[in-house]
Backbone as CSV, one residue per row, in Angstrom:
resi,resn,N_x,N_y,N_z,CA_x,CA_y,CA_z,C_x,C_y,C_z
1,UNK,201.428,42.219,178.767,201.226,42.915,177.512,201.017,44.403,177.815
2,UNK,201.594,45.504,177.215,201.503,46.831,177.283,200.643,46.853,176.603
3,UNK,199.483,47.767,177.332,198.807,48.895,176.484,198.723,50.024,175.635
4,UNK,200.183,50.438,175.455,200.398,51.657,175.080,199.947,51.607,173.862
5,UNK,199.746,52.708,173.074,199.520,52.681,171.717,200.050,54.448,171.118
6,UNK,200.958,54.016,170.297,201.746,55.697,170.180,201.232,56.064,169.129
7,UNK,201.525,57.201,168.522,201.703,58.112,167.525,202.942,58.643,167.204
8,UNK,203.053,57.832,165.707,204.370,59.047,165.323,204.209,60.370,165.304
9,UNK,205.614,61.171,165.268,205.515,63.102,165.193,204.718,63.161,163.176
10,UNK,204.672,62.386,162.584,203.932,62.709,161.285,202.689,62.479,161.585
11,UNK,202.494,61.219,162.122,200.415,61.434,162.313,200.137,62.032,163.470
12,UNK,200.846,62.525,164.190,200.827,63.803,165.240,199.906,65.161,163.758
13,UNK,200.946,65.382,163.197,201.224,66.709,162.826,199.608,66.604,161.484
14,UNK,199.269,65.325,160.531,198.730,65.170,160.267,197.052,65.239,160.555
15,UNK,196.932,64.456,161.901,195.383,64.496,162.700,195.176,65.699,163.264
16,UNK,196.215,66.378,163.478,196.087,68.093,164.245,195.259,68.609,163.415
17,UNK,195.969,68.623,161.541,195.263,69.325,160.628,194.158,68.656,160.717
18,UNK,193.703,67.611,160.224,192.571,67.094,159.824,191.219,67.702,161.229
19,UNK,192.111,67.315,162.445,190.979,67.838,163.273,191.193,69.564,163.352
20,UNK,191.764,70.045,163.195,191.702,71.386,162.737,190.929,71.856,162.187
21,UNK,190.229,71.518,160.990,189.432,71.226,160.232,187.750,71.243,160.575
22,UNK,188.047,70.574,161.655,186.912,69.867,162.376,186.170,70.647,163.290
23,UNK,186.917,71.437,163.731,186.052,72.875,164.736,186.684,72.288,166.340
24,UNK,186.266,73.038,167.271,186.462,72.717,168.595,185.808,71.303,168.628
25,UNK,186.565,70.498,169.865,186.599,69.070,170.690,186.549,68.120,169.666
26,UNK,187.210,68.240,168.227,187.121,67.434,167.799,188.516,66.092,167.935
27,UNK,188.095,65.116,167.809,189.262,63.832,168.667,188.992,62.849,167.592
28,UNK,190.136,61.962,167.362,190.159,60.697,166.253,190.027,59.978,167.037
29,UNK,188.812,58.866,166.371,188.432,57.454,167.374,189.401,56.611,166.085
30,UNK,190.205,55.622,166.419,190.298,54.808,165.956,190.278,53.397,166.595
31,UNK,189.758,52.559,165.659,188.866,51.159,166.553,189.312,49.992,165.590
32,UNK,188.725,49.168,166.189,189.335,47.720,165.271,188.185,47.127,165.509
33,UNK,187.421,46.650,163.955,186.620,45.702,163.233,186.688,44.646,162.822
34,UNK,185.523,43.483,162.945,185.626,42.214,162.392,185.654,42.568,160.699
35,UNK,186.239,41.992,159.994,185.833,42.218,158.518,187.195,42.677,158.040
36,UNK,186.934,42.809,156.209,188.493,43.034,155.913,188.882,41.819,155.457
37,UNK,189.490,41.950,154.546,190.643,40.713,153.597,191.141,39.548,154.875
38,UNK,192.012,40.009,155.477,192.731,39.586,156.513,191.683,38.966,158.125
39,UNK,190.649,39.401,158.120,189.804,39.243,159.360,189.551,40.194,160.408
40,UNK,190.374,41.298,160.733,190.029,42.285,161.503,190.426,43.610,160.623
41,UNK,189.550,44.638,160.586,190.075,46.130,160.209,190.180,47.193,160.758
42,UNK,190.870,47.970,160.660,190.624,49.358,161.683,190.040,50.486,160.726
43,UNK,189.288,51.139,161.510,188.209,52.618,160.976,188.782,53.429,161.921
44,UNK,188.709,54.646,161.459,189.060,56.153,161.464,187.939,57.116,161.226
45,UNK,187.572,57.118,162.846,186.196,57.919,162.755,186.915,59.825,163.204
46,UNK,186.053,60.589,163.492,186.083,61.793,163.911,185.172,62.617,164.948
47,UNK,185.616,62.290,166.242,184.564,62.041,167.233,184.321,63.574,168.038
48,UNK,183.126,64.085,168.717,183.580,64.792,169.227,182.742,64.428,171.207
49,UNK,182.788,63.466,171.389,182.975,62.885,172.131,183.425,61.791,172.780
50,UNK,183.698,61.614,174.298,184.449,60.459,174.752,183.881,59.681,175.776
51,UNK,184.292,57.869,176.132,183.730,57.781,176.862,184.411,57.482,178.116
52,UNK,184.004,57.483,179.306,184.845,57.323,180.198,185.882,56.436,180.431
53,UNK,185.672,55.572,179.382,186.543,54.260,179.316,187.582,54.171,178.386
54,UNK,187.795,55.253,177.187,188.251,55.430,176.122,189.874,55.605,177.073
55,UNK,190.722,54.756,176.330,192.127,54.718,175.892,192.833,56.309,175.267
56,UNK,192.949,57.478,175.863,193.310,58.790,175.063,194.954,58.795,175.479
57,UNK,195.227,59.177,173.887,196.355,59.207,173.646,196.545,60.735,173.010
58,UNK,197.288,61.745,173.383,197.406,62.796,173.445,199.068,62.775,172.561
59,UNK,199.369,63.835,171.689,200.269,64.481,171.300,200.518,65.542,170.493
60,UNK,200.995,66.961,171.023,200.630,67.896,170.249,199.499,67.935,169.780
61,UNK,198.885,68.624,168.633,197.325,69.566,168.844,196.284,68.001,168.286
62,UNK,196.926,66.254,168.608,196.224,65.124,168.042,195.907,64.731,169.442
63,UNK,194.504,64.448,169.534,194.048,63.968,170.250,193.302,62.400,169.800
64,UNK,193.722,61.244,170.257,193.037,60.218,169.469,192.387,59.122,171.111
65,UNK,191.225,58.530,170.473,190.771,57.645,171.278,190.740,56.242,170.776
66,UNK,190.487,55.271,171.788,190.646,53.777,171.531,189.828,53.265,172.536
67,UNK,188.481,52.538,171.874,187.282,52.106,172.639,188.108,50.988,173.213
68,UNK,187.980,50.808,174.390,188.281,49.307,175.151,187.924,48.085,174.608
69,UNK,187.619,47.931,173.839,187.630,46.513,173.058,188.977,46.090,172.492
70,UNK,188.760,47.505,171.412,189.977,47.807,170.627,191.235,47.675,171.018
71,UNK,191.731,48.284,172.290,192.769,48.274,172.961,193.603,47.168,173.324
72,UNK,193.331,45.679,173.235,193.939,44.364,173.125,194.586,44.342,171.607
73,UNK,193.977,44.778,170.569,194.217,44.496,168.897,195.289,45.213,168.837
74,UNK,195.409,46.386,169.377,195.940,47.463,169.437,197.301,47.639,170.344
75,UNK,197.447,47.307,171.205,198.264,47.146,172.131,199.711,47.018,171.698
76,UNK,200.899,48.108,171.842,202.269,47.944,171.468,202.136,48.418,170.100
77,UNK,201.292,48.958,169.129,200.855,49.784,168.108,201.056,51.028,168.210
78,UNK,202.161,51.536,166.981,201.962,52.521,166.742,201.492,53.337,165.026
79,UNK,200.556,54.372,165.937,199.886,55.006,164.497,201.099,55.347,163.715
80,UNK,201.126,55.607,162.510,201.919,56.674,161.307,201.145,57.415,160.809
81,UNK,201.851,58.273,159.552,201.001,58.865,158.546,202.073,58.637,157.351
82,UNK,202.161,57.982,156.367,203.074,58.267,155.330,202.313,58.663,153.985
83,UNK,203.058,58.743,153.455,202.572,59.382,151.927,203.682,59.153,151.094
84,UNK,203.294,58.599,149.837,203.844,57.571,149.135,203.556,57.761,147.994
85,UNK,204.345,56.857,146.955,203.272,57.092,145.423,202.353,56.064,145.425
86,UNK,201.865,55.832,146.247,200.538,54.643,146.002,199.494,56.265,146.905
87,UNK,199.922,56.944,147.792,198.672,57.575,148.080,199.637,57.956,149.534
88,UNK,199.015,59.338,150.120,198.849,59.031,151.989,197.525,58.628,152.585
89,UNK,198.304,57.885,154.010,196.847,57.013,154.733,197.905,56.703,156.185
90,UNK,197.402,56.865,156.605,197.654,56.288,158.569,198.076,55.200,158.377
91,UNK,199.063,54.509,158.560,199.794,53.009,158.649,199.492,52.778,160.554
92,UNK,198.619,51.380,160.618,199.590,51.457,162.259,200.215,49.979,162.048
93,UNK,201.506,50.489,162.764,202.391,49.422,162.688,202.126,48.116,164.136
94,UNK,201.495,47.193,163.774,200.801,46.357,164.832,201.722,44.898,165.124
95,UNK,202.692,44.973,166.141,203.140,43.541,166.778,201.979,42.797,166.901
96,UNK,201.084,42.984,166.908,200.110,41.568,167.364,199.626,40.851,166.137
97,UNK,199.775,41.564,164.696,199.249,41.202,163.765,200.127,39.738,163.168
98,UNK,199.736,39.197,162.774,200.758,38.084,162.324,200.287,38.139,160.812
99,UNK,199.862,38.938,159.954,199.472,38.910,158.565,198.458,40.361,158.037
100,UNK,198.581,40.767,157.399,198.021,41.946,157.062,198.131,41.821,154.921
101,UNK,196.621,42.666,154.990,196.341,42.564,153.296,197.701,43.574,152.656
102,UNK,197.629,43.992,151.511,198.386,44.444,150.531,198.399,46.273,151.158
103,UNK,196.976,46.282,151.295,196.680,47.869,151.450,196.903,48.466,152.563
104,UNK,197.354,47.069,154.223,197.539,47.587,155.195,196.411,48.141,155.815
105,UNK,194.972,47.680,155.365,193.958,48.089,156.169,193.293,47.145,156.755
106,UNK,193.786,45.774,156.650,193.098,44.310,157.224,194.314,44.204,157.890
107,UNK,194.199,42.638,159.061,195.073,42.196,159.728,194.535,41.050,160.610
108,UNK,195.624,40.477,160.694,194.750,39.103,161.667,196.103,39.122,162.045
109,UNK,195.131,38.413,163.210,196.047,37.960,164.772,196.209,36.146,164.977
């Protein structure tokens, strides 16, 4: 199983701003939670630290992390950013998921 976990060039260009925003060393944790429609969810924190164990995935001015737990849920995932007429929000597109809610923020394996 690969570990990788990408970023499209839109939630590249997206988390730059948002951590832009954010002042110096700021980095997106994103993690995966029990809970959620589906049984697991992912949160979108705004970190400005890391830990030695953290999964960093670098592209252009997005810097994002992935606590080692996370990184199995996650694995062969890649982030988005779309924007839509329902709203924009980070899609990650997850092979491991075998079912996900309506809103794309739950998922089970």
């Amino acid at each position: 199983m690969t570990t990788a976990v990408t970023i499209s060039e839109r939630a590249a260009r997206r988390i730059g701003e948002i951590l832009k925003n954010e002042g110096d060393g700021a980095m997106l944790r994103i993690s995966v939670e029990g809970g959620g429609c589906s049984g697991f969810q992912y949160k979108f924190d705004v970190e400005r630290a890391r830990a030695d164990d953290d999964l960093v995935i670098s592209r252009d001015s997005a810097v994002v992390l992935v606590d080692p737990a996370s990184v199995p849920f996650l694995a062969g995932s890649e982030v988005d950013f779309v924007d839509d007429l329902i709203g924009a929000s980070f899609r990650v597109n997850n092979p491991n998921a075998t079912a996900s809610c309506g809103c794309g923020t739950s998922f089970s394996i």
